[in-house]
C-alpha positions in Angstrom: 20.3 -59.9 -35.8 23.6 -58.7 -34.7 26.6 -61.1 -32.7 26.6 -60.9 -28.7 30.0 -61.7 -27.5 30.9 -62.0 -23.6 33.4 -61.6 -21.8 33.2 -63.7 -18.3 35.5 -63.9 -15.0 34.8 -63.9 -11.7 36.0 -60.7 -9.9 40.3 -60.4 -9.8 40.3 -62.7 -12.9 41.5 -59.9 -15.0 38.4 -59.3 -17.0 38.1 -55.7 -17.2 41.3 -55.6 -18.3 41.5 -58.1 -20.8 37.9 -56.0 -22.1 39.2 -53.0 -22.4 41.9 -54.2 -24.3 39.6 -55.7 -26.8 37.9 -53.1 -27.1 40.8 -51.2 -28.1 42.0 -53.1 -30.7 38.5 -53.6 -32.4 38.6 -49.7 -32.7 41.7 -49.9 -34.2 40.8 -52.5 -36.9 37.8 -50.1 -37.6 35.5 -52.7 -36.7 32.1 -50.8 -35.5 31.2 -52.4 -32.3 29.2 -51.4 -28.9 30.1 -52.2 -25.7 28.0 -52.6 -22.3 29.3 -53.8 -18.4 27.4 -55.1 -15.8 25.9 -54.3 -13.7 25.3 -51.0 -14.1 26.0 -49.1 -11.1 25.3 -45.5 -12.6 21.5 -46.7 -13.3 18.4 -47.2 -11.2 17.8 -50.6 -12.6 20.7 -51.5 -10.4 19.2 -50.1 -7.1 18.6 -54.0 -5.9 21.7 -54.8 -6.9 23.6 -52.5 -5.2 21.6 -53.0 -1.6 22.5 -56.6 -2.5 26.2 -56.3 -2.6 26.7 -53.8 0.3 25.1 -56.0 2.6 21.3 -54.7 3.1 19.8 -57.9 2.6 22.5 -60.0 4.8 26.2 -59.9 4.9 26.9 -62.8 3.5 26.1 -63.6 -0.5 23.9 -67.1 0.6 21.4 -64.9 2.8 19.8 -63.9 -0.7 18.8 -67.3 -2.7 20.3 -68.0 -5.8 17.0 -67.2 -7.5 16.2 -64.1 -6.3 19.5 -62.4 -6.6 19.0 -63.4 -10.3 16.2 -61.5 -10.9 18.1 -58.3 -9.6 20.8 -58.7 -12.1 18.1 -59.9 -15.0 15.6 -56.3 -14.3 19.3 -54.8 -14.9 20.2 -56.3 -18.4 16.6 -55.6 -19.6 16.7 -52.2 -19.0 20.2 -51.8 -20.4 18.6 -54.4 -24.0 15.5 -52.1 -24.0 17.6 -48.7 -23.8 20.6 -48.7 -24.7 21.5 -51.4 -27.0 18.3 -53.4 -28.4 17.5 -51.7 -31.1 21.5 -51.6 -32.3 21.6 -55.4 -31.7 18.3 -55.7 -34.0 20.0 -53.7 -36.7 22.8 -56.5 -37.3 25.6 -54.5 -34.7 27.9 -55.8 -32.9 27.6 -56.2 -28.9 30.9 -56.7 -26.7 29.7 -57.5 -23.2 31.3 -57.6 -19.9 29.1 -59.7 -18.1 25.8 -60.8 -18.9 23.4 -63.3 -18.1 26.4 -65.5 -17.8 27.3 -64.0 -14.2 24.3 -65.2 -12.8 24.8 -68.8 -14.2 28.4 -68.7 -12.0 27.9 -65.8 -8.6 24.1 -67.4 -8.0 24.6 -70.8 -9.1 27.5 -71.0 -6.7 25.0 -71.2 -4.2 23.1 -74.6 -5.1 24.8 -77.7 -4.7 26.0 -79.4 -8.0 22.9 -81.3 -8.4 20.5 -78.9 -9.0 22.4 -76.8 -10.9 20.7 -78.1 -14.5 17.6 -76.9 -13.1 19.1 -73.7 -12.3 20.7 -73.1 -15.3 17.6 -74.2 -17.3 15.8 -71.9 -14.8 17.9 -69.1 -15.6 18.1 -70.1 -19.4 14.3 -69.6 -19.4 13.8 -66.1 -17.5 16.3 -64.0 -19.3 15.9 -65.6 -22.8 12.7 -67.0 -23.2 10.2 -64.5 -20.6 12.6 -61.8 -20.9 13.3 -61.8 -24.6 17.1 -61.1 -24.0 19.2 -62.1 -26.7 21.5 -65.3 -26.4 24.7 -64.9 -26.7 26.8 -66.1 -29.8 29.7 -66.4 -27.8 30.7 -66.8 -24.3 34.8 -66.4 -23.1 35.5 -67.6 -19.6 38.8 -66.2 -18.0 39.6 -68.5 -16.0 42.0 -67.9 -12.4 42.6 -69.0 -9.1 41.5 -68.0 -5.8 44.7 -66.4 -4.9 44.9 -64.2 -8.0 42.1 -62.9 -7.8 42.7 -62.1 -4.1 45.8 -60.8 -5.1 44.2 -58.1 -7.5 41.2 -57.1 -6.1 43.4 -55.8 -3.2 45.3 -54.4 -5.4 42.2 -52.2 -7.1 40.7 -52.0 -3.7 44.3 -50.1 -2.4 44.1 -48.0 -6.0 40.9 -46.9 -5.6 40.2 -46.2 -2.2 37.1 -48.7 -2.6 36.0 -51.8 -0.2 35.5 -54.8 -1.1 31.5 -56.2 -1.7 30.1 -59.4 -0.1 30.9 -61.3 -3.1 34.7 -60.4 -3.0 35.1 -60.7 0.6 34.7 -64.3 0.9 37.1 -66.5 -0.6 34.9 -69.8 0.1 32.5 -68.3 -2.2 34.7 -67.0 -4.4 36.2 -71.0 -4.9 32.6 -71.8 -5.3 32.6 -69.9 -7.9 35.3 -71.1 -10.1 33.8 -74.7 -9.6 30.8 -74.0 -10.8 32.1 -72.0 -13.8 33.5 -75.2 -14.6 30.7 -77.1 -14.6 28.8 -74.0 -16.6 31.8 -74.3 -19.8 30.8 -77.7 -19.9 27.4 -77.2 -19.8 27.0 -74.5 -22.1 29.6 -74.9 -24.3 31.8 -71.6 -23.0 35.3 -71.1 -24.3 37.7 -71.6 -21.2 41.0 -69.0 -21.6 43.3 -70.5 -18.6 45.4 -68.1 -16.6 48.1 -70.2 -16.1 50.6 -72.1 -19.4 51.5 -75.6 -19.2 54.3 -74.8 -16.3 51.6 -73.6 -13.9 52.8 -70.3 -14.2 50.4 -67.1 -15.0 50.1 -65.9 -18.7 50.6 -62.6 -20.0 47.9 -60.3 -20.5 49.2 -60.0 -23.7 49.3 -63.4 -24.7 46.0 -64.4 -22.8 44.4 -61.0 -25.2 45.7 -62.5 -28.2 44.1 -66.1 -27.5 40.6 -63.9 -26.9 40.6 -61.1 -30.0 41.8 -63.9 -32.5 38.5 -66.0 -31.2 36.4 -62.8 -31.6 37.5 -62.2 -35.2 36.6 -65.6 -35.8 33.1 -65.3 -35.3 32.3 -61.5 -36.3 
């Protein structure tokens, strides 16, 4: 089998960015890689998801249960494993990942109180890796951030891109939920945590904080 590396963040944490760039510099050390994001907007698979987050099933993200919101985002990532990257992953390639079944563990488990989240995340654990046959992957990186900056940078994107924000972004209270429960989910699953802040409590390059991450993914490929 190949290595699955992914990238995590709730949204305004910098991900994208901070993927991109790795993906960059793997190409640049000549290291053969492929790379998937999720969800996949462009594909059908992603139908539920999309109703989801523009509000068909209920404006807010608790009027869909943490449960079945999971299964739209799992029917997703097994159409992307069975089409597009399965057979590359089989063949001993390597996967980059922005988001995965990781996404799930911290957008839907927000929704449970912190006691029955070890059921959930077994729950989860099961369906997309045990029923599902997904591939686990060999490394998770969490970029971590705070409420406000990732306010602060959705707007920005939003006033870029002449886009609106999804139920998810619009509500801070679940976005804080969010961060706690990716917390608990490092711990829990052994994540690596990359903080967006130093020691001072002020925010870290994306430079700096891209170093920390490509130096951990040449570790493990």
């Amino acid at each position: 089998m190949g290595k699955l590396i992914v990238l995590e963040g709730i949204d305004g944490s910098g991900k994208s960015s901070q993927y991109r760039r790795v993906c960059e510099r793997l190409s640049a050390d000549g290291i053969s890689f492929s790379h998937i994001v999720f969800p996949r907007y462009d594909k059908e698979s992603s139908a539920l998801v999309r109703l989801y987050l523009d509000g068909a099933f209920g404006s807010r993200p608790g009027d869909v249960n943490a449960y079945t919101a999971s299964t739209f985002y799992a029917v997703d990532r097994f159409a992307s494993y069975r089409d597009d990257w399965g057979e590359t992953y089989h063949n001993g390639g390597l996967i980059l990942s922005d988001r995965y079944t990781t996404s799930n563990v911290v957008h839907q488990g927000s929704k449970l109180p912190d006691e029955e989240l070890p059921a959930f995340f077994a729950w989860l654990s099961d369906l997309e890796f045990q029923k599902m046959l997904l591939p686990k992957p060999d490394v998770v990186i969490y970029l971590d951030t705070t409420v406000e900056i990732s306010l602060a940078r959705m707007k920005r994107r939003q006033d870029r891109t002449g886009t609106h924000a999804d139920i998810h972004e619009k509500d801070s209270s679940y976005l804080k939920k969010c961060l706690h429960t990716a917390e608990l989910a490092c711990d829990y699953f052994g994540w690596h945590r990359i903080s967006c802040l130093d020691e001072t409590g002020c925010e870290r390059g994306l430079e700096e904080k891209n170093d920390e991450i490509y130096n951990l993914i040449r570790s493990v490929i």
